[in-house]
N, C-alpha and C positions, 0 to 999 in steps of 0.2 A: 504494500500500500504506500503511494507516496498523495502528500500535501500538491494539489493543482492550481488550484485558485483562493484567492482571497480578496473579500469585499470591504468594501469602504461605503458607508453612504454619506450624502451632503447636500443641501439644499437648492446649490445653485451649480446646477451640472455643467452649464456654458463654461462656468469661473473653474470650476476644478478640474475641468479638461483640460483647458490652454494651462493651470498649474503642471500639472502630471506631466504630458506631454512637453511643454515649450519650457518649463523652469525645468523640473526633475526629468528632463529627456527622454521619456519613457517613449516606444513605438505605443501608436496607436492601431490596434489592431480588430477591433469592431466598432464602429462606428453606432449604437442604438438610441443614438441621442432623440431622437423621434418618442423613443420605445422608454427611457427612462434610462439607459445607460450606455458606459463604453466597457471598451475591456482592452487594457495596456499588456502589452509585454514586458513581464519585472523579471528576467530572464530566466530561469526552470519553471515559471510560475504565468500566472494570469493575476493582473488586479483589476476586479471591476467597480468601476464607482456608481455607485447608481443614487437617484433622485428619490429621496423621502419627501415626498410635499407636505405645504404648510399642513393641509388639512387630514392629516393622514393622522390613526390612531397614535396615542400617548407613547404606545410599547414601539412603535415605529418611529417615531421622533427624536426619543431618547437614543438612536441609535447615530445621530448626528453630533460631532464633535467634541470625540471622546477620545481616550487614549486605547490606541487600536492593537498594539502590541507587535505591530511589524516594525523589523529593520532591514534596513537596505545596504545589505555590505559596499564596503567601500574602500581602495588600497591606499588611500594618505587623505584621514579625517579633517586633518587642518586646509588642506587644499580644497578639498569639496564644501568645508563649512564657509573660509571663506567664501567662495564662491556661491551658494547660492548665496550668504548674508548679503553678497552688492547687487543679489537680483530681486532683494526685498525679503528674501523670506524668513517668516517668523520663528529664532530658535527661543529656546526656554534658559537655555543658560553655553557656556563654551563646554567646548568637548572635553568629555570629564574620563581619566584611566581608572577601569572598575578593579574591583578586588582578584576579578580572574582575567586580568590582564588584556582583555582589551578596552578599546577607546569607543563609549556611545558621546553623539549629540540627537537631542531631543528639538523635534520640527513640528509646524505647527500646518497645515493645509490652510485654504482658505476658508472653508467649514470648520475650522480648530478642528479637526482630527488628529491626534499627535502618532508620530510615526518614527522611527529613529534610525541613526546614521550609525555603522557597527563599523571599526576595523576592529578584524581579526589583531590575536597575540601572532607576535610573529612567529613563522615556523610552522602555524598553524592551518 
């Protein structure tokens, strides 16, 4: 069994497409913005974001702009944090070395979904 896909929702799907896509580089690879959603290529993987509308039950809303639990490996954390910070985007604090030796920073989407930036320990 392997992990395929993983969702994200967000209120404003126009806004977190051109995010994903044109800031975090990601290939766009279904187009269902008609339909309520995309679905990027995060590379083993699929991310789909999909649209919770305003009027959509409580249990569906809450699923908007929250701490999502993915990270997006990355080979020199300092380089990509700079980078996206000069393209706007919202971290939570500077990239911090964890106890098991790699390096997270914590990012925010434009629906505040937080999502995190992972170098591996080296060697690893």
């Amino acid at each position: 069994m392997q992990l395929h896909t993983a969702r994200i929702f967000v209120r404003d799907l126009a806004d977190a497409s051109r995010f994903y896509e044109e800031v975090l580089g990601l290939q766009l690879k279904a187009d269902g913005r008609e339909q309520g959603f995309c679905v990027f290529d995060a590379g083993p993987m699929s991310l789909v974001v999909e649209r919770v509308e305003d009027d959509a039950p409580e249990e569906d809303r809450v699923l908007v702009g929250r701490f999502t639990g993915l990270s997006f490996d990355v080979e020199d954390i300092q380089s990509k944090y700079k980078e996206l910070s000069s393209l706007g985007v919202d971290f939570s604090g500077l990239p911090e070395r964890q106890q098991w030796g790699g390096v997270l920073a914590t990012l925010r989407d434009p629906a505040g979904n937080e999502l995190q930036l992972v170098e591996q320990p080296r060697g690893q």
